[in-house]
N, C-alpha and C positions, 0 to 999 in steps of 0.2 A: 504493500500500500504506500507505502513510504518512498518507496524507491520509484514507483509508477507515479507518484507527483512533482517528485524531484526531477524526473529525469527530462520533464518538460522544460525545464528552468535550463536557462543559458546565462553563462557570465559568472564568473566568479565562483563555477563549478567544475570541479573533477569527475572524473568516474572511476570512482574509486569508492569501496564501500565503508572504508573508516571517514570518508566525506561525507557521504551519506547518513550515517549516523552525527556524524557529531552535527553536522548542520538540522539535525529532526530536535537536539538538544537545547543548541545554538544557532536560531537564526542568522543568517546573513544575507544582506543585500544583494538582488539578483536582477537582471537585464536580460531583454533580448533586444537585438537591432539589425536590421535590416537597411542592405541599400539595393533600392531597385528590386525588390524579393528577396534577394540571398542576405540570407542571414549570416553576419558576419560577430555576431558576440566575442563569441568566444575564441576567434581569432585576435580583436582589439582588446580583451579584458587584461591581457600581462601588460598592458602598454596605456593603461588608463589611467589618465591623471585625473580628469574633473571632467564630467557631466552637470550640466543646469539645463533644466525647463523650466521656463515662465511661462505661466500660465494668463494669459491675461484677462481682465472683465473689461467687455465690452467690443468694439470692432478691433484694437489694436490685434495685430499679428501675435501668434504664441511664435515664443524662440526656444532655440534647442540649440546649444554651443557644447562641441564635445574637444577636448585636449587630448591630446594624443602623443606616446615619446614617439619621436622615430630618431631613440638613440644608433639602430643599425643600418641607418636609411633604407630600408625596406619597404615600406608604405605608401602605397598610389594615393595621389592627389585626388579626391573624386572630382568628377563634372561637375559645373553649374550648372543645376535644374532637377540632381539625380531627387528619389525619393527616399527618404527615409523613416523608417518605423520603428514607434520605439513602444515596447513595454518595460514597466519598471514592476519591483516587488520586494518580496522574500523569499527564501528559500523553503520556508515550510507553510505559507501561504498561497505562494505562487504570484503570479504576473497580471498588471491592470494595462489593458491596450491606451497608452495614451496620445495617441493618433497618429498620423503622416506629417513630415516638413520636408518641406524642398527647401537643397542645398543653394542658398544665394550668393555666399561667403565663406572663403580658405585663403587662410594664410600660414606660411609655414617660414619657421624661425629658428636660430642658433647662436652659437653656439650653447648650451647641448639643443640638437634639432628639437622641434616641437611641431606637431602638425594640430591650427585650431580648425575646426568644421563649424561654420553656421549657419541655421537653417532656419523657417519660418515657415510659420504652419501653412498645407498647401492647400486651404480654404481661401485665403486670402487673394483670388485670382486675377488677372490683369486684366480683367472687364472691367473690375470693381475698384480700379486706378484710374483706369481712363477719365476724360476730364471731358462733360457732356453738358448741352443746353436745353432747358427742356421746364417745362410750369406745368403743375397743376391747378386748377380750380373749385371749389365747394366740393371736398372729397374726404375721404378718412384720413386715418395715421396708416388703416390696414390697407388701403388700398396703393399709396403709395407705395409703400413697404412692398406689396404684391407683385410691382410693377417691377421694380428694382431686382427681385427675386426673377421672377421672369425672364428679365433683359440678362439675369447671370448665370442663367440656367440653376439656378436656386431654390429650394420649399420655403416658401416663406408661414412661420408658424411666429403667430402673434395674440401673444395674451388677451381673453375676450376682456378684459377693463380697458384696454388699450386698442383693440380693434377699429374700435367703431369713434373713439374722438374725430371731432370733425376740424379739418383743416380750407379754412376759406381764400386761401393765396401762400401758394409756396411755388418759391424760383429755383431753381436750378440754373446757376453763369455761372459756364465755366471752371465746372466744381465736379468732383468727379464722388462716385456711387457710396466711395467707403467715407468720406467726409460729410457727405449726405447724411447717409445712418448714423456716423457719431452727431452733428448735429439736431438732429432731428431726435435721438436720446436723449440728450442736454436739454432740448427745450420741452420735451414730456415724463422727465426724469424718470427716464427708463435707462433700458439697458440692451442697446442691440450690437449683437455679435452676430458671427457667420462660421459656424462651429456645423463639421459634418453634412458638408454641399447643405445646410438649413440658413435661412437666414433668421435671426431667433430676437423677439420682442419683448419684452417682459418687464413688469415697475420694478425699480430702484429699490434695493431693501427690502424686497419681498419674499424672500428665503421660499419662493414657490417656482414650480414649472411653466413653461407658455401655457398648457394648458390648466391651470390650476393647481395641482395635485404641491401638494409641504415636499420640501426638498428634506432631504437627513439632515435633524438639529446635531450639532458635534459638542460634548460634551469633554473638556479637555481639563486635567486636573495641573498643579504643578509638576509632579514627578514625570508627564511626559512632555513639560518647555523644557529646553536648554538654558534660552535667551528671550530676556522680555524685555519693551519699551512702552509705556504707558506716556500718552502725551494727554493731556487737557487743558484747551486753549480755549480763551474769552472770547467767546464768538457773539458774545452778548451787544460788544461794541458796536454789531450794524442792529439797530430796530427793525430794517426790513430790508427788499431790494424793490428798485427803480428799473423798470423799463419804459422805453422809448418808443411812442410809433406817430404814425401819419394819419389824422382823419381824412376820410376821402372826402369831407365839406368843409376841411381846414385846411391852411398852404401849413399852420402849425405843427409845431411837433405834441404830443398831450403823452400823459406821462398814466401807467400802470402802477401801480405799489402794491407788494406783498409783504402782511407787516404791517407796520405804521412805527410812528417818533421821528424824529430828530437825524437821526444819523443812519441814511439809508445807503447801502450800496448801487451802484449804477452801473447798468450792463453798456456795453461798447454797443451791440447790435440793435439797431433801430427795424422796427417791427415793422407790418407793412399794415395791422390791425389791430385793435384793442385786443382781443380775445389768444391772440399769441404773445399778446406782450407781458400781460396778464399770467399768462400760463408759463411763460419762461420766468419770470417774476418767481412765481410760487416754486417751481422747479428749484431756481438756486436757491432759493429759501430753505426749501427742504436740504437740500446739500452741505449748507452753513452748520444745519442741527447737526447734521450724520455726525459731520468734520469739527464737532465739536470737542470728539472725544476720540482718538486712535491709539489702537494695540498692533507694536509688531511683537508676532509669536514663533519663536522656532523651535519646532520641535525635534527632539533629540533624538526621537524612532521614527521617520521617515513615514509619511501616511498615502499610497501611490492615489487612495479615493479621494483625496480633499480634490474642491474641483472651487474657482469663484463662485459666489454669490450663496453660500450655505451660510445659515446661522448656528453663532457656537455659545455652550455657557462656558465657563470659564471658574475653578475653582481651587481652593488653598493657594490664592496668590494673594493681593490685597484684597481689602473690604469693597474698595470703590471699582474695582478692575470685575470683582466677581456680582457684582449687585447687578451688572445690565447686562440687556443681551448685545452680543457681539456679532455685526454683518459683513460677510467675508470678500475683499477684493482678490487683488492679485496671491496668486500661490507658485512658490519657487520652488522646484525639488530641487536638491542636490547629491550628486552619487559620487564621492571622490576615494580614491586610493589611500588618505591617513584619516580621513572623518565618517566614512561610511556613509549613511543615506538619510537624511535630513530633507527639513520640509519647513518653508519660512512660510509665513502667513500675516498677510495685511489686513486690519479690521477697522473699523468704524463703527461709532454706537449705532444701535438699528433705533428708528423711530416707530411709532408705534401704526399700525396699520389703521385703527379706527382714528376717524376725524384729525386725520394728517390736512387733510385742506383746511378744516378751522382751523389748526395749531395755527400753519401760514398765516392765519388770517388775524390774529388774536393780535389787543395792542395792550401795551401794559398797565395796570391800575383797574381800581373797583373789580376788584374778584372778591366774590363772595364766598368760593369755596375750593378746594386744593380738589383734582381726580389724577392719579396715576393708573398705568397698564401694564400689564405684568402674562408673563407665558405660561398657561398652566400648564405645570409639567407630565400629568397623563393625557392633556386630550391635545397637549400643544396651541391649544388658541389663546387667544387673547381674554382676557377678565382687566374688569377695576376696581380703582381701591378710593374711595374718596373718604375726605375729613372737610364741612361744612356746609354750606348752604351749597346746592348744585344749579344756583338758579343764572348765575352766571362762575361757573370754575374756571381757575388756570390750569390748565393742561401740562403737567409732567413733561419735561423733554423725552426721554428715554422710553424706552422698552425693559423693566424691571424683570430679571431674573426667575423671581419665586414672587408669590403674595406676601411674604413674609419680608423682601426687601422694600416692595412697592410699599407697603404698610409703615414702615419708618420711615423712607422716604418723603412720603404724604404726610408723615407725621410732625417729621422734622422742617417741611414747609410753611407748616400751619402753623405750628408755632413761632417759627420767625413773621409769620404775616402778624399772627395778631402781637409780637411784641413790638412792630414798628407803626401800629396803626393805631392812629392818635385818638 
């Protein structure tokens, strides 16, 4: 049994069967890779310095950069264009397919030789560079998105809260397909990527699939970090954000706010209608909350399933780190010859999925009552926790861990409200 799952595993395996046990004992990190089909593992593994994949969220390109000795000069240079496949694992779990990249980039260096490989995921195709002109009129987010899919030979799957928003003037000069969809994310704060010939839609911070369905919450303790960075930054200093656009019975420019006060942030791009400037408005608003609070995570046992955009809890590290819930950007694997297989992880506080558009919309003072939101940890949804009058609440930034954090939290709100309120 043992030896029939192992002997699938490539990279950093013998055959031999005191390898075999002792790896059923003692895991160790395992590869397979492929160029062009042929699998070349375990011919590269004696000559492996450092493997990394980024993982990216959103349209950016995933990268794959592999190090290689070529202290013997034995080693071909590959083509620009070849394909490459990579799965990563353990040896007593086995191998997670983490997709194709074509080779764009090799350089090769000395003294001692060094051969680098990089590649970029081969989703990212040259239709979807090209640089096009083209408008739509009174139409959706999904139909756009549809079009785009289409014109790249692409599925286009787009989350139904996201489907159907209606877009009354969007331009296309000059601009080409994949700056498109990252814009066009930014301004409906979502998330579109083009992941497995799919072109893929889905809201920001949603730890869900395009279609619906909870992605896997990751529940990470400290004994499996190596390395942690907690950042929390005052992101309180904007009140809200400012956009820009054109009435079409005004030569004026007339201004959207998400938010309110004094000290608003103001977008560069000028809208061509209330209703997208408004919407991009609340967009980065939402973005400001997320960016309010960041965790990098690295974990010291390598995890080949984190994938972006999963939610994690977070526990035995600080109070303040483990009270909210954590939504997952970018994921780094790393496989190298003295560190073994590691796995970096970028997070941001997740906001809370119910009445995120009032949060945007809330201006500060006269709250009558504190509500926070929190995960229940069997059914995974969302519950609240309030302390005072709900006839007008202030809305919790965060997404609280347990009922039990959102409960002091709300607790400890309340109490600073009413000892400053005259």
């Amino acid at each position: 049994m043992i030896e029939a799952a192992l002997s699938k595993v490539t990279g950093y395996l013998k055959d031999t069967a005191q390898r075999f046990i002792r790896d059923a004992a003692y895991p160790v990190p395992a590869f397979r890779l492929s160029v062009d089909g042929l699998d070349i593992a375990q011919k590269i593994s004696p000559r492996l310095m450092s493997m990394e994949l980024t993982d990216n969220r959103g349209v950016e390109a995933d990268q794959l950069t592999i190090t290689l000795s070529d202290h013997d000069g034995l080693l071909t240079i590959p083509p620009k264009g070849a394909v490459l496949r990579l799965w990563l694992g353990w040896s007593d779990t086995g191998l997670v397919d983490k997709g194709t990249y074509t080779v764009d980039e090799t350089e090769h260096s000395g003294a001692p030789d060094v051969l680098s490989i990089r590649a970029r995921s081969a989703d990212l195709r040259k239709g979807l560079k090209t640089k096009r002109e083209r408008s739509w009129s009174n139409t959706t987010l999904g139909e756009v998105l549809g079009d785009i899919a289409i014109g790249n030979n692409l599925t286009a799957t787009i989350a139904g809260a996201l489907d159907g928003l209606p877009i009354l003037q969007l331009d296309q000069a000059n601009e080409s397909d994949a700056n498109l969809i990252s814009r066009l994310g930014e301004e409906f704060d979502a998330v579109a990527s083009v992941k497995g010939g799919c072109l893929l839609c889905l809201p920001a911070g949603g730890g869900k699939t395009a279609s619906g369905l909870d992605l896997p919450h990751i529940t990470l303790t400290r004994i499996d970090g190596d390395q942690h960075r907690y950042l929390q930054a005052d992101r309180d200093s904007y009140d809200g954000v400012r956009a820009y656009y054109y009435d079409v019975n005004s030569a004026k420019k007339q201004e959207a706010i998400a938010g309110g006060g004094d000290n608003l942030k103001d977008l560069r791009h000028t809208y061509s209608d209330q209703q997208s400037a408004l919407r991009a408005a609340r967009a980065e608003f939402r973005r400001l909350q997320r960016g309010s609070a960041t965790l990098s995570y690295t974990l010291a046992m390598g995890r080949p399933d984190l994938i972006p955009e999963l939610t994690y809890t977070l526990q035995g590290v600080k109070a303040e780190i483990n009270e909210i819930i954590w939504y997952g950007g970018n994921v780094q694997h790393s496989l190298t010859a003295d560190g073994g297989y590691t796995v970096s992880l970028e997070l941001e506080s997740k906001l809370p999925e119910n009445n995120v558009e009032d949060l945007a919309e809330e201006n500060a003072g006269d709250y009558t009552g504190i509500i926070a939101y929190y995960r229940d940890e069997k059914s995974g949804r969302e519950k609240a926790v309030t302390a005072g009058d709900q006839a007008k609440p202030r809305r919790l930034r965060w997404l609280y861990a347990s009922e039990k954090t959102a409960k002091r939290a709300v607790d400890r709100e309340w109490r600073r409200t009413q000892t400053i309120t005259p």
